[in-house]
matplotlib code that plots the C-alpha trace (Angstrom):
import matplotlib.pyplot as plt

x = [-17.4, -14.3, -12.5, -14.0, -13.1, -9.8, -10.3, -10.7, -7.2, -5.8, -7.9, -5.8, -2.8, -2.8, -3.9, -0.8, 1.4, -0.1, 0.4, 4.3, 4.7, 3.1, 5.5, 8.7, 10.8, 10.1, 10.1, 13.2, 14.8, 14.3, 12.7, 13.0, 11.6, 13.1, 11.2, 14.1, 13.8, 16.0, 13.9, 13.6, 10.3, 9.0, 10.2, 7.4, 7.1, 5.4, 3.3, 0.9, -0.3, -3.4, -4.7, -3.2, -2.4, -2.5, -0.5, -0.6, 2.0, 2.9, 4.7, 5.9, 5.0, 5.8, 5.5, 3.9, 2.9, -0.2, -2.4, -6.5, -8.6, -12.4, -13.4, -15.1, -12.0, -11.0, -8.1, -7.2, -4.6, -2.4, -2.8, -2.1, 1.1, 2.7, 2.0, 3.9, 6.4, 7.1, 7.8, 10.1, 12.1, 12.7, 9.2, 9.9, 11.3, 15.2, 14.3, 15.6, 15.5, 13.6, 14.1, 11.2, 9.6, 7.8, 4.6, 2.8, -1.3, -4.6, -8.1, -11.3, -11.5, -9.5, -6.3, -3.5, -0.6, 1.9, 4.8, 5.8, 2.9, -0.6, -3.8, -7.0, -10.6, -12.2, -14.3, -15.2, -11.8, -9.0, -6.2, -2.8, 0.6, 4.2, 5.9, 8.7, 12.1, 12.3, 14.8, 12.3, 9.8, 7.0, 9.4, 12.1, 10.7, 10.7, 7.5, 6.0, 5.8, 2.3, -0.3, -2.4, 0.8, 0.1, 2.8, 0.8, 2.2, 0.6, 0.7, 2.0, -0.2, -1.0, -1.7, -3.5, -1.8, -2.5, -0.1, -0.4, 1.4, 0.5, -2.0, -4.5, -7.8, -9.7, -12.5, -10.0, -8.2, -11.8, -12.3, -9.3, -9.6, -13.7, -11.9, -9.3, -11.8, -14.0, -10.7, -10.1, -14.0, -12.3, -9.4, -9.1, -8.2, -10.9, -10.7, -10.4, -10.0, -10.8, -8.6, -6.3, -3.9, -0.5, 2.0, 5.6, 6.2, 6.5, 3.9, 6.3, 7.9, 7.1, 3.6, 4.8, 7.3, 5.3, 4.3, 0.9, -0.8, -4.0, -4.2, -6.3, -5.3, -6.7, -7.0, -7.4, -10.9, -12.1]
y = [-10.5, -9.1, -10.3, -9.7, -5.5, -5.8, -8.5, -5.5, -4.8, -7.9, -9.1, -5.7, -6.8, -10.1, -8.8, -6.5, -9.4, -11.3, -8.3, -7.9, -11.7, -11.5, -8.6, -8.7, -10.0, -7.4, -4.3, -5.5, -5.3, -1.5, 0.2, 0.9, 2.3, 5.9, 5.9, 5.7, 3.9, 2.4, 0.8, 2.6, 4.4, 4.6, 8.5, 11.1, 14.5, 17.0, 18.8, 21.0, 21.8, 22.8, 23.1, 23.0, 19.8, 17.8, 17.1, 15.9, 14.0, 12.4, 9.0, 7.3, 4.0, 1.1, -2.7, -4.4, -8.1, -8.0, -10.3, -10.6, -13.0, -13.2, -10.0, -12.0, -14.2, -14.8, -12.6, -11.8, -9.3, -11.7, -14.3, -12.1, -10.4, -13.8, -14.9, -11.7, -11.9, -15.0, -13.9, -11.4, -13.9, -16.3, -18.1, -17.1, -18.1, -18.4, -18.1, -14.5, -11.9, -9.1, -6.0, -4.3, -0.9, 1.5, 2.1, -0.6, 0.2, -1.1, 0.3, -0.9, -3.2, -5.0, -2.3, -3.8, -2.7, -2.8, -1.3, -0.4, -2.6, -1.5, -3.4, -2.9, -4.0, -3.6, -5.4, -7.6, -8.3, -7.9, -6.3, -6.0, -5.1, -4.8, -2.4, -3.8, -1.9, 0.8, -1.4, -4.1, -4.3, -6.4, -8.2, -8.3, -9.2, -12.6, -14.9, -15.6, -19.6, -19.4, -18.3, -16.0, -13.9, -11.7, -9.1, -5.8, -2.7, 0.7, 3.7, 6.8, 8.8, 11.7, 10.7, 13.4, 12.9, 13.5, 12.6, 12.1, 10.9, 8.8, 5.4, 4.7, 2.4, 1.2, 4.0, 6.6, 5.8, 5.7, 9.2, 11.0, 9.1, 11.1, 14.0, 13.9, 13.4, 16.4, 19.0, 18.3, 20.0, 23.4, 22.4, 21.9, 18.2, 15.4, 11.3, 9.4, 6.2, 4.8, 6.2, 4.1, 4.2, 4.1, 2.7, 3.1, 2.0, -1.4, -0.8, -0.6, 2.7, 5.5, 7.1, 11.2, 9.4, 7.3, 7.9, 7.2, 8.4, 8.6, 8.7, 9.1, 8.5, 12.2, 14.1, 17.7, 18.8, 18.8]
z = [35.2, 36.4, 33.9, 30.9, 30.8, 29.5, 26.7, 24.0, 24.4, 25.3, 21.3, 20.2, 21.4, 19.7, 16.3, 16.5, 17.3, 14.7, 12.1, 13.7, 12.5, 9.3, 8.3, 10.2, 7.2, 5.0, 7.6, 9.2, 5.6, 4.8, 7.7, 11.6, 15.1, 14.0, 10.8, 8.4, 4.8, 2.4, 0.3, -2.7, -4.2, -7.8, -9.1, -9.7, -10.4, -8.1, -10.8, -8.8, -5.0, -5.7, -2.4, 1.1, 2.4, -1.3, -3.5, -7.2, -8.5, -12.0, -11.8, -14.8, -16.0, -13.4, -13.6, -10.4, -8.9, -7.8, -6.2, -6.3, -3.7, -3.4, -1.6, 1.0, 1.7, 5.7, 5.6, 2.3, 3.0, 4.9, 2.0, -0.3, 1.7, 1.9, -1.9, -3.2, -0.5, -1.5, -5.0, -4.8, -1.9, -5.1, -6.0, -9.4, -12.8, -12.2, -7.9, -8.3, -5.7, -6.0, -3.9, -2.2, -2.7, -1.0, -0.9, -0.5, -1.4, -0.5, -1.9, -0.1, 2.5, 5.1, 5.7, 6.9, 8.8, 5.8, 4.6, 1.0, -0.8, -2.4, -1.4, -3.0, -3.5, -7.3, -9.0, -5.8, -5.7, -3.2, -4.6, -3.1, -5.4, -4.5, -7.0, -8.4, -8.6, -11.2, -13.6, -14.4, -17.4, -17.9, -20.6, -17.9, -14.5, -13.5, -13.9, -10.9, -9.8, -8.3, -10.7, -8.3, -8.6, -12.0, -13.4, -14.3, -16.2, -14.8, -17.2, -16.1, -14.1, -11.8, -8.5, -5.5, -2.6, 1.2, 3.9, 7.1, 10.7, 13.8, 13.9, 11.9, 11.8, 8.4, 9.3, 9.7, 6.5, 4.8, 6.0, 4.9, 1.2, 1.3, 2.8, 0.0, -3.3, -1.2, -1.5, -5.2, -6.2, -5.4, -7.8, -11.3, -10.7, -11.0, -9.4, -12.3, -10.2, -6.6, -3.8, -2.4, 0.9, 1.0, 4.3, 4.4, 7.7, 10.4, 13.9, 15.7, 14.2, 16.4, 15.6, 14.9, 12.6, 10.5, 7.0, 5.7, 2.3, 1.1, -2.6, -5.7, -9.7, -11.1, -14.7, -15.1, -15.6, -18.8]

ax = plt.figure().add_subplot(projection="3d")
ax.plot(x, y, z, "-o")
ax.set_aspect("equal")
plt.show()
């Protein structure tokens, strides 16, 4: 039928219309068309570039909410967007405000068009964490009001890191995260963890100026 040759784009458009909804509060806080942040990051160290295009990095200890659904949830990512949003916006003890950081990470399944916040699937588990700013402790961050919303302290680590530009699709990510643990068997760095992807950047930011990470926790070979 005549009409039915555009309804792939016309489902595509909707989705990122859908995804622009889902996240405008928190991109229009810290991020823009042009690419430019001011949310802050957790600090690292670059500590080696072992091979072209990668980079390992040491970060110190951080404290971050995290979220974890049912892997085979409708939507998980959007659930889980909206519970830690809502957390830092004041759904917390004392309805303080927290301030957002980048990145934001997913591992697995379901990639979302995020900024700074880390999504994940372990364990059968969806994962997705904000990172809290770099002045809050376990002992000090605010309790969360909904108990899906869990406070997690990550030891320091050292992170392989890949960057990259443009759009992206789940299948791409998945392939630069196989083409990343593939570079470090030349290098004296091994995965110690699942990769994971990293977005700093709202869909509508233009795509050469976009910031996108893949990345892997990694120890040096024994």
């Amino acid at each position: 039928m005549p009409w039915s040759e555009p309804r792939p784009l016309t489902l595509r458009i909707g989705k990122m219309l859908k995804i622009f909804a889902l996240f405008a509060p928190l991109f229009l806080a810290g991020c823009t068309v042009f690419g430019v942040r001011t949310v802050a990051e957790p600090p690292f160290t670059v500590v080696e570039r072992p091979v072209d295009g990668v980079e390992v990095r040491r970060y110190a200890p951080r404290v971050a909410a995290e979220v974890r659904l049912a892997a085979g949830e409708s939507r998980p990512d959007g659930q889980a967007f909206r519970l830690l949003f809502d957390y830092i916006s004041g759904a917390n003890a004392g309805e303080r405000e927290i301030a957002m950081t980048a990145p934001v990470e997913q591992t697995g399944t379901e990639i979302a068009m995020t900024a700074p916040v880390e999504m994940g699937q372990r364990d059968d588990a969806f994962r997705m964490r904000f990172f809290l700013p770099e002045e809050f402790t376990l002992a000090t961050a605010p309790e969360p009001d909904d108990s899906r919303v869990v406070l997690v302290e990550l030891e320091a680590e050292h992170v392989a890191v890949s960057t990259f530009t443009g759009w992206w699709t789940q299948a791409s990510v998945a392939r630069r995260q196989a083409a990343l643990v593939d570079r470090l068997d030349a290098t004296s760095w091994q995965p110690s963890g699942p990769p994971t992807a990293w977005f700093y950047d709202p869909p509508w930011t233009l795509p050469f100026l976009r910031r996108n990470e893949v990345a892997v926790p990694v120890e040096r070979r024994g």
